[in-house]
N, C-alpha and C positions, 0 to 999 in steps of 0.2 A: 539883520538881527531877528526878523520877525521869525524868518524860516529857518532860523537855528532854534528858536525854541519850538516852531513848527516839528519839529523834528523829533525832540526831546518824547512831546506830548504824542507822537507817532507811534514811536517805539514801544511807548510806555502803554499804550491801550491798545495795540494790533494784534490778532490772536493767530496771523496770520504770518510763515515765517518769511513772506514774498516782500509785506508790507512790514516786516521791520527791518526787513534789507535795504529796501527802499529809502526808510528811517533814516539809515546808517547812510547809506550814499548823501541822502539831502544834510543830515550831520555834516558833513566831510566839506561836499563842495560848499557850505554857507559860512565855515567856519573858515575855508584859505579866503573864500570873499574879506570876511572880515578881517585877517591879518594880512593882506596883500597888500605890498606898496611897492611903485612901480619905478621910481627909482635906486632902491634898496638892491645892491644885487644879494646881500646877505639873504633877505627876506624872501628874493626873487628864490634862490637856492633851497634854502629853509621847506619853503610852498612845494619844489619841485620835489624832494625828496619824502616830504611827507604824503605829496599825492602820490609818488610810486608805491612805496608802502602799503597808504592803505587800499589803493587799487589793487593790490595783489591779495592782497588778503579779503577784499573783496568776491574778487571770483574765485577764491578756493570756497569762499563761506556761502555762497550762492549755489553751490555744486553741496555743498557736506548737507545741506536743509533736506536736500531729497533722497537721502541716503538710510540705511539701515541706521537705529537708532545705536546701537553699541559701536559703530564706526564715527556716528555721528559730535557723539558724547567727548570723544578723547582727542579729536581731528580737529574740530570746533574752537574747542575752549583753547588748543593751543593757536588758532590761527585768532581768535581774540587777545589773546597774550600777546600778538604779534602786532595788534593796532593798538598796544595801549607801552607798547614797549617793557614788557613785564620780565623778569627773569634773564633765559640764555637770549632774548628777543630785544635784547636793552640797544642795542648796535646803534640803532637811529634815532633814538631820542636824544642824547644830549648834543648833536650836531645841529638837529633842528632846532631845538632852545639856541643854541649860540647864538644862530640867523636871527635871529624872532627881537622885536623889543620887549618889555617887559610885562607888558599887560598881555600881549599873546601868550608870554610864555605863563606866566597865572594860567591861562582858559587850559592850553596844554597840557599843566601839569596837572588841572584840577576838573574843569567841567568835562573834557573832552574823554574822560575816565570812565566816567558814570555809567554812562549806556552800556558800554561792552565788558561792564561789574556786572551790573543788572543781569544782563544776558548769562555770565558765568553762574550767575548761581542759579541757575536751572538745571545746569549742567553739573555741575559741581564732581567733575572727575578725579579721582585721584591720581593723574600723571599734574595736578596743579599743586599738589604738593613738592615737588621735584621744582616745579616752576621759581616758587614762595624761596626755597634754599638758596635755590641761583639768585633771586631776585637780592635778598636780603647782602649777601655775599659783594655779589656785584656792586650793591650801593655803596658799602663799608669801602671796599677795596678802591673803586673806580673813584669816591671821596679824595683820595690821599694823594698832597701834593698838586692841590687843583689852584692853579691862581686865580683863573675866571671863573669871577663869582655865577655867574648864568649856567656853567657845566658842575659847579658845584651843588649849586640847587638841582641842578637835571638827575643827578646820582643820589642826592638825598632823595628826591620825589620816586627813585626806583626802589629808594630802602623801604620807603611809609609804603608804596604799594606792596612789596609783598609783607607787608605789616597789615595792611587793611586785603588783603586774599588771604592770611592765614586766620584772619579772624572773622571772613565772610564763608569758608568753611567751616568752621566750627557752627555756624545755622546762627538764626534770629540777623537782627538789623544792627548791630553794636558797629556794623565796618561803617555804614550810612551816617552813625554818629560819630567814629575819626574823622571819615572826609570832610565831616562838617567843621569838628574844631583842626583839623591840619589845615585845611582851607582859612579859615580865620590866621592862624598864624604865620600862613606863607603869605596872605593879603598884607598882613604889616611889614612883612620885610617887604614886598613888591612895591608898597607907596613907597619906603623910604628909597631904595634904588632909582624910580622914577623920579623922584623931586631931585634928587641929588646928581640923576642921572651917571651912575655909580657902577661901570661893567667891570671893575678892577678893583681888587682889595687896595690899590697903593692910591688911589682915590678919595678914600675915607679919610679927608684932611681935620672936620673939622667936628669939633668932642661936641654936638648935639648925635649929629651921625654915628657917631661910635656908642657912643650909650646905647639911642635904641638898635642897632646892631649887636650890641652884647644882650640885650633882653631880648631883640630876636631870638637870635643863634642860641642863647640857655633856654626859651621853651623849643624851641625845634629840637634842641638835647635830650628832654625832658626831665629839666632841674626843677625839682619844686621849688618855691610856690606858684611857677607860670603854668601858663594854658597847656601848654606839652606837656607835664608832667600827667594830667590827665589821659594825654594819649598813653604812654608808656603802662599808666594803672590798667588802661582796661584793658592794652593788649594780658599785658600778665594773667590780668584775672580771665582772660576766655584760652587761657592756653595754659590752665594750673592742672587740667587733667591728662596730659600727656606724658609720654614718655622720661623718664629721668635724663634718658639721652640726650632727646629732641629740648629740654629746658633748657639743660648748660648749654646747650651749641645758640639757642636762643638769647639767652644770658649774657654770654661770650659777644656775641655780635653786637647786643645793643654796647655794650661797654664800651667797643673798639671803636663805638661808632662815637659814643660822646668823646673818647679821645681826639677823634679828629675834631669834631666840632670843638673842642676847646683847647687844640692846637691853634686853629684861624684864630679864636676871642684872643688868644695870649697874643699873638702875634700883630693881632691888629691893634688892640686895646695898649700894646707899649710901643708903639709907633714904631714897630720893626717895618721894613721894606719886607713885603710878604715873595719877594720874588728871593731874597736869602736865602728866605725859609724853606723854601723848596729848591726840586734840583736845576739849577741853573749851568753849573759848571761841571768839572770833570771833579771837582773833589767832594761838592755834594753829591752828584753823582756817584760815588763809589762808597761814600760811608754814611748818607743821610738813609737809604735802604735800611742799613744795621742798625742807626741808631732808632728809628720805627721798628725795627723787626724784635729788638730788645725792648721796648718801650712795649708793644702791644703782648710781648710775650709774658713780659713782668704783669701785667695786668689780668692775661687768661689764668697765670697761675695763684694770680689771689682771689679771681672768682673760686677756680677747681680745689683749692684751698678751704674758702666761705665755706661751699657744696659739699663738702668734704664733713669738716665739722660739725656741718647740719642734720647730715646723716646717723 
């Protein structure tokens, strides 16, 4: 533990881009120390996948530091998208969550973020808005139909990342204060999964669990009056001067995304078997598609509708 936050404090004060590579290596190997268990072969997997990853993205980032800085700029920020699993780069994040118990997958989806934010925004290239799209996308879609709660959270935490990259481009520190309150509200659903030790929706037997699972899962949606709803305010507010385009497709996404989060709450909250509810067989297979594809459709067109009138 020590030399993980050794690391942090590395990064953070090194003017030098040898020694915050270095940072980043001591990052990496203190942090599989700490999730590593040795008879876990989940965990064993989880560890191996993650050190390939960011070994690889390692030595392209150790090559781009001595590079011309306009190659630097755009090379960079995509192979740090690629250690935090951001966007088209999502591939191995929610496979290593699966492996992981559930306090790693917390450090994962939150601390292990930080450093190679920090490092974007010096960079702050515009091929990371291209990222932010896919990211947000990804989250929504890769959401739906998830029985395992651990790959569920893996895809929401790829939604809030490009939620806290489009508003760590936009300049100032406002992304520093999402991570801070998403961080608190992923900590309360992580204890409660822990004590209950809870990897499956059809687990949540018993109405203490479900309660604070539905007050989770509504601020993670961002239903006011919870802490999430605060996220959702300040994305809006650091993204109210863009494009009309760029807003509804923003708009659209969060909406489609609280549908899913309160498809789970309906599902879990009335004691449905959540394996039902998704495609299990050949007949939800063939018309649960439709019935989301109508369901999210009816929704984008009463946002395009709102936006409409607004106008």
């Amino acid at each position: 533990m020590f030399m993980y936050l050794v690391s942090f404090v590395m990064v953070m004060s090194s003017n030098d881009w040898f020694f915050v590579w270095m940072g980043l290596e001591i990052n990496m190997m203190s942090f599989l120390i700490l999730i590593y268990r040795r008879y876990s072969l989940g965990v064993i997997e989880s560890c191996l996948k993650y050190f390939f990853i960011q070994s690889l993205g390692s030595v392209i980032l150790i090559t781009m530091f001595y590079i011309d800085y306009d190659i630097l700029s755009g090379i960079t920020s995509l192979i740090l998208c690629l250690k935090v699993g951001a966007g088209p780069f999502f591939f191995w994040f929610p496979s290593v969550c699966s492996g992981l118990n559930w306090m790693s997958c917390y450090m994962l989806m939150l601390f292990q973020k930080i450093l190679p934010l920090m490092l974007m925004v010096m960079f702050s290239h515009w091929i990371l808005w291209y990222v932010v799209w896919v990211g947000l996308l990804v989250g929504v879609f890769g959401s739906f139909n998830q029985c395992n709660i651990k790959q569920l959270m893996a895809y929401s935490s790829i939604h809030h990342l490009g939620w806290i990259m489009l508003i760590m481009m936009k300049g100032g520190l406002d992304w520093l204060i999402y991570i801070m309150l998403y961080g608190l509200v992923l900590l309360c659903l992580v204890i409660l999964f822990m004590e209950g030790e809870i990897t499956d929706f059809s687990m949540m037997s018993s109405s203490d669990s479900k309660v604070w699972f539905l007050f989770g899962m509504m601020s993670m949606a961002g239903i006011p009056p919870f802490l999430g709803f605060y996220l959702s305010w300040m994305a809006l507010y650091n993204i109210m001067d863009l494009s009309l385009m760029y807003l509804m497709f923003l708009v659209m996404v969060s909406v489609v995304m609280l549908y899913v989060y309160m498809r789970v709450i309906y599902s879990v909250m009335l004691d449905y078997n959540y394996y039902n509810c998704i495609m299990v067989g050949y007949f939800y297979n063939y018309y649960g598609y439709y019935s989301d594809l109508i369901s999210v459709m009816g929704i984008i067109g009463g946002v395009l509708m709102g936006l409409y009138l607004l106008l």
